[in-house]
KOLKOLVEX-293329 format. One line per field, with one value per atom (N, C-alpha, C): residue number from 1; residue in one letter; x, z, y negated. Coordinates in steps of 0.05 Angstrom, whole numbers. Layout:
REM residues N
vexmi = [NUM, ...]
seti = [A, ...]
X = [X, ...]
Z = [Z, ...]
Y = [Y, ...]
REM end
This chain:
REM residues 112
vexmi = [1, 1, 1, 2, 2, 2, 3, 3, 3, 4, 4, 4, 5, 5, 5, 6, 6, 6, 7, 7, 7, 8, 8, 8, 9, 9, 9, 10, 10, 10, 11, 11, 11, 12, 12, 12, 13, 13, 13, 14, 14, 14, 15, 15, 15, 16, 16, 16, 17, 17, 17, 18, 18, 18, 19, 19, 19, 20, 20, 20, 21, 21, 21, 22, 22, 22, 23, 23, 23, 24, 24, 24, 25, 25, 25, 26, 26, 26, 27, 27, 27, 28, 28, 28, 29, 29, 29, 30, 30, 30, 31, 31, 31, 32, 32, 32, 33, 33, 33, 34, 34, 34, 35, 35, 35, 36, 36, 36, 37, 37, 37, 38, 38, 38, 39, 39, 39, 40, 40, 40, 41, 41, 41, 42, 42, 42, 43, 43, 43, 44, 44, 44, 45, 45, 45, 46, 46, 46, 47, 47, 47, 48, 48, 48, 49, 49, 49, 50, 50, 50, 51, 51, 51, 52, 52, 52, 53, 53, 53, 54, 54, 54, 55, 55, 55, 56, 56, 56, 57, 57, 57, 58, 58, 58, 59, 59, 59, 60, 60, 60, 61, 61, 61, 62, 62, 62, 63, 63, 63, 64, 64, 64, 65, 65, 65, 66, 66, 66, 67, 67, 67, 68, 68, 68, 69, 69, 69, 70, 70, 70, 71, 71, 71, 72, 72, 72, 73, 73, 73, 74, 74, 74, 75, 75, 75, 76, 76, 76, 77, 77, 77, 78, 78, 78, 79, 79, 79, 80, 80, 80, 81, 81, 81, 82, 82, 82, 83, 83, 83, 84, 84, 84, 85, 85, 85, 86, 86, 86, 87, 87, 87, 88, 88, 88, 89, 89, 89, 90, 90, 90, 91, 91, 91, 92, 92, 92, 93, 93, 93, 94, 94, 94, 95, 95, 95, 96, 96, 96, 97, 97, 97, 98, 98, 98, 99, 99, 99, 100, 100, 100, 101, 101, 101, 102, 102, 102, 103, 103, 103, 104, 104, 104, 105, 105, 105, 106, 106, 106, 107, 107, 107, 108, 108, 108, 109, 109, 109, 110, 110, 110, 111, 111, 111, 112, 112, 112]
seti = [X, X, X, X, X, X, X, X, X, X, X, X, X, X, X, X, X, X, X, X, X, X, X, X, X, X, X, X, X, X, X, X, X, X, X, X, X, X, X, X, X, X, X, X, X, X, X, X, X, X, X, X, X, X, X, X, X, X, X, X, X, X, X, X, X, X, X, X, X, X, X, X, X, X, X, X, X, X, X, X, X, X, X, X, X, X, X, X, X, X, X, X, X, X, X, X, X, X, X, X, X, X, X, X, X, X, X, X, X, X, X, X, X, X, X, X, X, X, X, X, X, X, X, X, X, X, X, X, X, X, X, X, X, X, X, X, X, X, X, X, X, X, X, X, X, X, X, X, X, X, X, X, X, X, X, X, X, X, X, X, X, X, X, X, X, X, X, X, X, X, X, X, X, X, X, X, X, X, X, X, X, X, X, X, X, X, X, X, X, X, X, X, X, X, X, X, X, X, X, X, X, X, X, X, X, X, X, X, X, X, X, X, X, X, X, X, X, X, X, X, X, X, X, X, X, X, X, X, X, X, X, X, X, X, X, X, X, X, X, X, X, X, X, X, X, X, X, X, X, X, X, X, X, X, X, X, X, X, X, X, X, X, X, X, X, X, X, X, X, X, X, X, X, X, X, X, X, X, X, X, X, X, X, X, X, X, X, X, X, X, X, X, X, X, X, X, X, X, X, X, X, X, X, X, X, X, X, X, X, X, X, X, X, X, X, X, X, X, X, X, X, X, X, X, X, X, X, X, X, X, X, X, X, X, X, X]
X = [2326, 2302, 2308, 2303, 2300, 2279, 2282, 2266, 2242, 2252, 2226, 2203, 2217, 2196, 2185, 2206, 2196, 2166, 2163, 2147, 2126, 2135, 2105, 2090, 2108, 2097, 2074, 2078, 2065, 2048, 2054, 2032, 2005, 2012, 1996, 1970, 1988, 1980, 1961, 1974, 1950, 1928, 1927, 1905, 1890, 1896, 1881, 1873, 1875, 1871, 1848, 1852, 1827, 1804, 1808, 1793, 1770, 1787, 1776, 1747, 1774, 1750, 1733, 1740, 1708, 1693, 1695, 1675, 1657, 1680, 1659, 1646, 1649, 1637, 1602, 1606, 1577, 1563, 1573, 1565, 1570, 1595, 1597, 1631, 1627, 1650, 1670, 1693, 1714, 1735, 1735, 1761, 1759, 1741, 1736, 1758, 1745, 1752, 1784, 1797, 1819, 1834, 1831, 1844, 1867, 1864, 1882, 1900, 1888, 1910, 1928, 1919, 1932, 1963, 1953, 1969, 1989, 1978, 1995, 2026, 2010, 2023, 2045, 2030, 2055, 2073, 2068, 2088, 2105, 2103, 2122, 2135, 2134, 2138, 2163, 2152, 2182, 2199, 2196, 2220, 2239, 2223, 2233, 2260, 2246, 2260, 2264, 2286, 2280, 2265, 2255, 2237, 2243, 2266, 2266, 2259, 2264, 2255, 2230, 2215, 2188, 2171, 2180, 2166, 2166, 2189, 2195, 2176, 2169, 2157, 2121, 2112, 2090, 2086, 2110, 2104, 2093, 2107, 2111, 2077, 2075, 2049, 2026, 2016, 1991, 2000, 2023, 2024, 2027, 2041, 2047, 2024, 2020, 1994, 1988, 2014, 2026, 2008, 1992, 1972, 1944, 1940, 1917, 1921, 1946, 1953, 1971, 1964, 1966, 1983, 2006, 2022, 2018, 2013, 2008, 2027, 2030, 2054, 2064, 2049, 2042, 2065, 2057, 2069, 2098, 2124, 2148, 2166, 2187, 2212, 2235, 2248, 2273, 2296, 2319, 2347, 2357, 2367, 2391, 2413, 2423, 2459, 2474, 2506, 2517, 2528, 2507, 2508, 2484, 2466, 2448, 2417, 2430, 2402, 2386, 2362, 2337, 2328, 2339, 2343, 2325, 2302, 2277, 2285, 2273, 2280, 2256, 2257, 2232, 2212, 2216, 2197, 2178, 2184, 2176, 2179, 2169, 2176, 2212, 2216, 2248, 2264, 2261, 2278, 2271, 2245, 2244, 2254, 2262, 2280, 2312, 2319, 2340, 2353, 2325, 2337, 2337, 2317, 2322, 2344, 2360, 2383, 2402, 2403, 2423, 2433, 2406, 2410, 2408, 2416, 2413, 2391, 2370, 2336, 2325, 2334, 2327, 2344, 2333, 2357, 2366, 2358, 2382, 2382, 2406, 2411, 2408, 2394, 2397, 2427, 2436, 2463, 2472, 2456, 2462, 2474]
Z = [835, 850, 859, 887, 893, 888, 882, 875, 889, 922, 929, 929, 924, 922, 889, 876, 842, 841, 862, 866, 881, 901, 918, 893, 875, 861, 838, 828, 811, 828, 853, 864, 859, 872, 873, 850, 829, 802, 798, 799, 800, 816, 838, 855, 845, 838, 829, 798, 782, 760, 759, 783, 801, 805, 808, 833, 815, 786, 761, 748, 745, 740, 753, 775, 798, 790, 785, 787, 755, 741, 715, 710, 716, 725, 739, 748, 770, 759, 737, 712, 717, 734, 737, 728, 696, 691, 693, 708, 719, 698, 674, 663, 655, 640, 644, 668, 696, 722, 722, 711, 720, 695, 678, 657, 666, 684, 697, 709, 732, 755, 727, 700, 694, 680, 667, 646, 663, 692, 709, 716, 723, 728, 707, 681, 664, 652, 659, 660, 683, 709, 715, 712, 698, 691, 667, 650, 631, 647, 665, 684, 692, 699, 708, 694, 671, 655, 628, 614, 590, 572, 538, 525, 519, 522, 519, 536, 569, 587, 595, 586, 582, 573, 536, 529, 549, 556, 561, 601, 608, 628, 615, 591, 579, 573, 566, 550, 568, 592, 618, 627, 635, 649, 627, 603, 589, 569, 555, 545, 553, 574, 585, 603, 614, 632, 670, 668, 704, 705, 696, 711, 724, 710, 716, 737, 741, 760, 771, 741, 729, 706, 702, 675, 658, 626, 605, 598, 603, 596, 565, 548, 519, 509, 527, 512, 518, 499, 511, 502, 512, 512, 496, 479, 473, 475, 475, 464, 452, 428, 426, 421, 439, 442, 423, 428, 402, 398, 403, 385, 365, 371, 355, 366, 395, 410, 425, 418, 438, 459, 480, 508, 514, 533, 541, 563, 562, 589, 594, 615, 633, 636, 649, 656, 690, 701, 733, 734, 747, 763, 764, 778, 784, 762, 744, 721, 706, 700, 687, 702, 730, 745, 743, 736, 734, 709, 684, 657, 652, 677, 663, 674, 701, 715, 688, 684, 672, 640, 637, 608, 613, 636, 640, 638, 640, 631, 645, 669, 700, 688, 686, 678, 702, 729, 754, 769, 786, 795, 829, 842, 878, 883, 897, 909, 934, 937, 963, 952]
Y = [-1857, -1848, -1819, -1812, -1784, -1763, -1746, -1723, -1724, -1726, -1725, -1751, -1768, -1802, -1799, -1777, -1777, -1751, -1732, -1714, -1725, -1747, -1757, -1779, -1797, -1817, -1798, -1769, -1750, -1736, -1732, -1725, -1729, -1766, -1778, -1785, -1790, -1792, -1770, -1740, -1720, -1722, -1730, -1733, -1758, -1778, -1798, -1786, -1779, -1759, -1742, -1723, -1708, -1723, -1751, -1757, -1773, -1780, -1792, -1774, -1747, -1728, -1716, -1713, -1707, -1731, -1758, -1773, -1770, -1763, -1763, -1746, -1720, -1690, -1698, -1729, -1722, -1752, -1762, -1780, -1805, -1806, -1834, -1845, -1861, -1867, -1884, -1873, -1900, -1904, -1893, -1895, -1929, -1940, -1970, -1981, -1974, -1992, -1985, -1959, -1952, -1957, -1972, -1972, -1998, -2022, -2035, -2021, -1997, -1985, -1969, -1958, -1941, -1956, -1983, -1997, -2000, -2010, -2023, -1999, -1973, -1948, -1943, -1946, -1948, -1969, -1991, -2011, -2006, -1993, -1995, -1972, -1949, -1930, -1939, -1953, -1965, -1988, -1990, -2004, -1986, -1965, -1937, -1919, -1917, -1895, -1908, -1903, -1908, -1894, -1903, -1899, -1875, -1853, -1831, -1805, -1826, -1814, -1818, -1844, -1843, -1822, -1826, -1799, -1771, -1757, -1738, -1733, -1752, -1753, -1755, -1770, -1773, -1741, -1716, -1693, -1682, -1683, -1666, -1667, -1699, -1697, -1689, -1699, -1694, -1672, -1666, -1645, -1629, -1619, -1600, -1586, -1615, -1613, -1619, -1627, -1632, -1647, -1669, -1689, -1675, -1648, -1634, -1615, -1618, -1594, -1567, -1559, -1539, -1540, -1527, -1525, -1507, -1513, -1494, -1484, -1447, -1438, -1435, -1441, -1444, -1467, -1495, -1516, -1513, -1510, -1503, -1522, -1537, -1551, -1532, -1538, -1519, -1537, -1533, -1544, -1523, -1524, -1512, -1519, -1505, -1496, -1497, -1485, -1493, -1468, -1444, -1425, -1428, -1442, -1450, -1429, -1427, -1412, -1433, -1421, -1436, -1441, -1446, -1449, -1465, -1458, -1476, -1485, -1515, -1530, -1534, -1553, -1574, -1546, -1525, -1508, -1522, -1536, -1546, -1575, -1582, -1614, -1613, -1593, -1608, -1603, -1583, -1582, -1613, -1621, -1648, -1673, -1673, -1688, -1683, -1664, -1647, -1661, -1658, -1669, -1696, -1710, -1747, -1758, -1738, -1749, -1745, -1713, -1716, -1727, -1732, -1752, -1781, -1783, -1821, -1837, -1819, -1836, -1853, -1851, -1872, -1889, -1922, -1946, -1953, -1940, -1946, -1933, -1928, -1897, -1907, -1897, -1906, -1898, -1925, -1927, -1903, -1892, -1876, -1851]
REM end
């Protein structure tokens, strides 16, 4: 998958997210009605990625906070190195694209 079809598919997600909570904001609740579009969203989400790149896309959007919009600079990613330093990753959208390429998390790579 390309970055940019992997940024329009999260877009979107955010805006339908938004669009959830504007409605509940004015007392009308869809999580019931959207609980099909969401299962569905994530089934094909583990077609997608594997269960490691699952999670790590699950951190991104609700822990982190990418589904709302807005990223919490609080919640932080580390690796460390093999000096045994703490090196934070997944700070953006493209670094978390950056890290499921390069850990093989997509189970198929576009031929192009």
């Amino acid at each position: 998958m390309e970055f940019t079809k992997f940024k329009e598919i999260l877009d979107l997600l955010i805006e339908q997210s938004a669009n959830t909570t504007a409605a509940y904001q004015l007392k009308i609740d869809l999580i019931d009605y959207c609980d099909p579009y969401n299962e569905c969203i994530a089934l094909l989400w583990s077609e997608i990625l594997t269960n490691d790149g699952l999670e790590w896309l699950n951190w991104f959007l609700y822990d982190k906070g990418f589904i709302t919009g807005e990223l919490d600079p609080e919640i932080k990613a580390y690796q460390i190195t093999n000096g045994d330093e703490k090196v934070e990753i997944i700070r953006d959208l493209p670094e978390l694209y950056d890290y499921l390429i390069q850990n093989k998390y997509f189970k198929c790579i576009n031929s192009k």
